[in-house]
C-alpha positions in Angstrom: 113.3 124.8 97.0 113.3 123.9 93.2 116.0 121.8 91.9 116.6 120.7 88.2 116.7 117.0 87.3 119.9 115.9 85.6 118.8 113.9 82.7 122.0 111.6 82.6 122.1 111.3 86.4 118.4 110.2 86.7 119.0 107.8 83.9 121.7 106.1 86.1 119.5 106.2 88.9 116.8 104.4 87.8 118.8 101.5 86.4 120.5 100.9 89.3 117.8 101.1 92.1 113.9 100.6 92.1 112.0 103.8 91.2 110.4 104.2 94.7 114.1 104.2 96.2 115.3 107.0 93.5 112.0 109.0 94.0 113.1 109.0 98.3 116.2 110.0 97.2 114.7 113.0 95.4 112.0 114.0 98.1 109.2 113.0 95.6 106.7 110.8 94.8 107.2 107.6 92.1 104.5 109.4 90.4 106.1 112.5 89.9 109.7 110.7 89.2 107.6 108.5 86.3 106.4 112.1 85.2 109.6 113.5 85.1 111.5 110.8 83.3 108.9 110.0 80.4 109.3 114.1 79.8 113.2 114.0 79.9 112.8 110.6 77.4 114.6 108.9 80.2 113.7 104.7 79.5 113.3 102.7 83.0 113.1 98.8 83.7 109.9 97.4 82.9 107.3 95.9 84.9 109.0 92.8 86.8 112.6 93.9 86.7 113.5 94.2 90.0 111.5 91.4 91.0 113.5 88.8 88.4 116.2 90.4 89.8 115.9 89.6 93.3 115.1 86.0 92.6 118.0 85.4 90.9 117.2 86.3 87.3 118.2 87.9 84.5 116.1 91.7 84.2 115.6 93.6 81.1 118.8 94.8 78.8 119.4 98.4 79.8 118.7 100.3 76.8 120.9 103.1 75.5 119.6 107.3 76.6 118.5 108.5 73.5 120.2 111.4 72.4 117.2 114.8 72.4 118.1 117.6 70.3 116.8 119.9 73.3 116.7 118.7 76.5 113.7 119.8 78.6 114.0 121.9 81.9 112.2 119.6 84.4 112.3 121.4 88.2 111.2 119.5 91.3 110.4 120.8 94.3 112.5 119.1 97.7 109.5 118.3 99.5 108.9 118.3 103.2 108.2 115.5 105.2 104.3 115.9 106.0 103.3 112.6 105.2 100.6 110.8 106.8 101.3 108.4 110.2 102.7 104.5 108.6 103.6 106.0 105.2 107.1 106.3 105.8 107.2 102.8 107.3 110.2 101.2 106.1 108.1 97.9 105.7 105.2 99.7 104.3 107.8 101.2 102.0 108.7 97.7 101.2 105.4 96.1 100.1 104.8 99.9 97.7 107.8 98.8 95.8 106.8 94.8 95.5 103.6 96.6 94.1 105.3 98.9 92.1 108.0 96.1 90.7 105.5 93.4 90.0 107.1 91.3 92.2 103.6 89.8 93.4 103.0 88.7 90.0 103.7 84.7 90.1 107.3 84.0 89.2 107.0 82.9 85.7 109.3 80.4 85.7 108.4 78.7 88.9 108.3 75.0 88.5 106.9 71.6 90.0 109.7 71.6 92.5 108.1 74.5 94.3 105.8 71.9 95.8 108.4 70.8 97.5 107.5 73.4 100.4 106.5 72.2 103.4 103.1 74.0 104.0 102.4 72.5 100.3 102.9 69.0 101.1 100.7 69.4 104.0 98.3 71.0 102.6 98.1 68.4 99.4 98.3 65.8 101.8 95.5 66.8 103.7 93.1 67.4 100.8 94.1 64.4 98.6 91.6 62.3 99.9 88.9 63.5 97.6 85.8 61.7 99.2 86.5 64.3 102.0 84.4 67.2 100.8 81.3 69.0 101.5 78.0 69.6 100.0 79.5 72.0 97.9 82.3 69.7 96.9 84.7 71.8 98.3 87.7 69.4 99.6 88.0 69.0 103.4 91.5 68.6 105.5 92.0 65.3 107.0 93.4 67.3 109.7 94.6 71.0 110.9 98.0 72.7 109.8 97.6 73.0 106.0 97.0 76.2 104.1 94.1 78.0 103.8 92.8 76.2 100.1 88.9 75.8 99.8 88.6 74.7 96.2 87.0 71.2 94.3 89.1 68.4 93.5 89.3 69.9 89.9 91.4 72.8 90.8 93.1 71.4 93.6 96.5 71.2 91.7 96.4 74.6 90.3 95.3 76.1 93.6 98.8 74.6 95.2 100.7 76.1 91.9 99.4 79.3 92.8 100.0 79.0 96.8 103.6 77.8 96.0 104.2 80.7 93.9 102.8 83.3 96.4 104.6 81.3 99.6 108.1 81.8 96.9 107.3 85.7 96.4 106.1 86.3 100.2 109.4 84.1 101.8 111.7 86.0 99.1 110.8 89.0 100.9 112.0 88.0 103.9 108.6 86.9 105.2 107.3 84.2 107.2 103.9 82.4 106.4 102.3 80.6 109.6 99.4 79.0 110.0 96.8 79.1 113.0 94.1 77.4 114.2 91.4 77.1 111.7 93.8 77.0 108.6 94.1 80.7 109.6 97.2 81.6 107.1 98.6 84.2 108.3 101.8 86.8 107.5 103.2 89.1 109.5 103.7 92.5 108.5 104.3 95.7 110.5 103.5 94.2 113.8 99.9 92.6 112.1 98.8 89.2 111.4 97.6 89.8 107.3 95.9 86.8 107.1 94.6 85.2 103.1 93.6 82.2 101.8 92.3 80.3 98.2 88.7 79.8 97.6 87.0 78.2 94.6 83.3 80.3 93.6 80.9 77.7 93.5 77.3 78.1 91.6 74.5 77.6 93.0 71.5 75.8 90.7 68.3 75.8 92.1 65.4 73.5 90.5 62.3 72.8 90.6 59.5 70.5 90.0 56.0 70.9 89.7 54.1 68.5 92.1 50.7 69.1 90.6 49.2 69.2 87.2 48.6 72.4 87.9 50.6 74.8 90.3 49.6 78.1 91.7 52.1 78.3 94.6 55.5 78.2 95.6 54.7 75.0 97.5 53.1 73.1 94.4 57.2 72.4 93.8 59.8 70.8 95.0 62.4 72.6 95.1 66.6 70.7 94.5 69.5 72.3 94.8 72.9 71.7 93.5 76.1 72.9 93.3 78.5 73.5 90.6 82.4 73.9 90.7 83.3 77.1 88.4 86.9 77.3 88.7 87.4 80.5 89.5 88.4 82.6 92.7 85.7 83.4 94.6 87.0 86.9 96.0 89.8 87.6 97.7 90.1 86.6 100.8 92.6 89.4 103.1 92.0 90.6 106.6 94.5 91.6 109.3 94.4 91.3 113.5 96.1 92.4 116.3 99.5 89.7 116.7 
């Protein structure tokens, strides 16, 4: 069945509910309502809106409908419900519209006082002992129960910035971060364990020496390596199991 969008009625829609609510509402997809309201000049919140909202902050200043000397004839079609198994998964639903809001974007405004969160004090007291490392220099708990943060000493405070920030946008949400054996952080989501963690890339810089005036094999050097801390993330680091 086609059905005609009313420009001032969509306009009120997506002002006063996230776009992937409205477009459920409608029977189509956020695509297709995105489509439908950058043809019918309809403005909607910016990126991060809803999520500055639901953390207690101000969004963006709803902008006036600009007045269209001919309004375009948009038509959607009231689709039926053949979606594949899980995508109509109200917590599925959930995490499309953190996506889709920005909300997993760190909280710009977080401060210092987010370390006040228990899994971060663990964690930072477990790894402040910087003569605990590896070969790699990579910091090594003291003990079990702390995050999963593999990173040098270097980063080691902007590593618990960032971990703070994601425990504040995951625990806004309504969900619960554990931790399991093996600094195994886990968060549960649709009956899974999504497990993630924080790892620092480290460079590896292999040497060599000659050991003879003249070398003509591999094994006329000797061969050093060592490792260098680069600061950045080494990949990302998610993976689910069964609860």
């Amino acid at each position: 069945m086609m059905l005609q969008y009313d420009r001032e009625e969509l306009y009120q829609k997506v002002w006063e509910r996230p776009m992937i609510k409205v477009a459920e509402e409608y029977s189509v997809s956020s695509v297709a309502l995105g489509k439908a309201c950058r043809k019918l000049s309809v403005p909607v919140p910016g990126r991060g809106h809803w999520a500055k909202l639901a953390h207690g902050h101000s969004g963006v200043r709803k902008p006036p409908l600009p007045k269209l000397d001919g309004v375009p004839i948009i038509y959607r079609t009231k689709a039926r419900h053949t979606t594949a198994a899980g995508e109509n998964d109200p917590e599925f639903a959930a995490i499309d519209e953190l996506l889709s809001s920005g909300a997993f974007n760190p909280p710009s405004d977080t401060s210092a006082s987010d370390r006040r969160h228990p899994l971060i004090r663990r964690t930072a007291s477990q790894l402040r002992n910087r003569r605990r490392k590896d070969e790699r220099g990579i910091l090594l708990p003291k003990e079990p129960g702390g995050l999963n943060v593999r990173v040098t000493a270097g980063t080691l405070d902007r590593a618990l910035q960032v971990s703070s920030k994601v425990l504040a946008v995951l625990e806004g949400q309504g969900l619960n971060v554990e931790v399991l054996e093996r600094a195994r952080t886990v968060v549960p989501i649709n009956g899974q364990h999504v497990h993630f963690g924080l790892e620092e890339a480290i460079r590896q810089i292999v040497t060599r020496k000659a050991r003879v005036p003249e070398p003509k094999s591999s094994w006329d050097y000797d061969r050093t390596v060592s490792y260098e801390a680069t600061g950045a993330g080494a990949r990302d680091r998610f993976g689910h199991r069964a609860p």
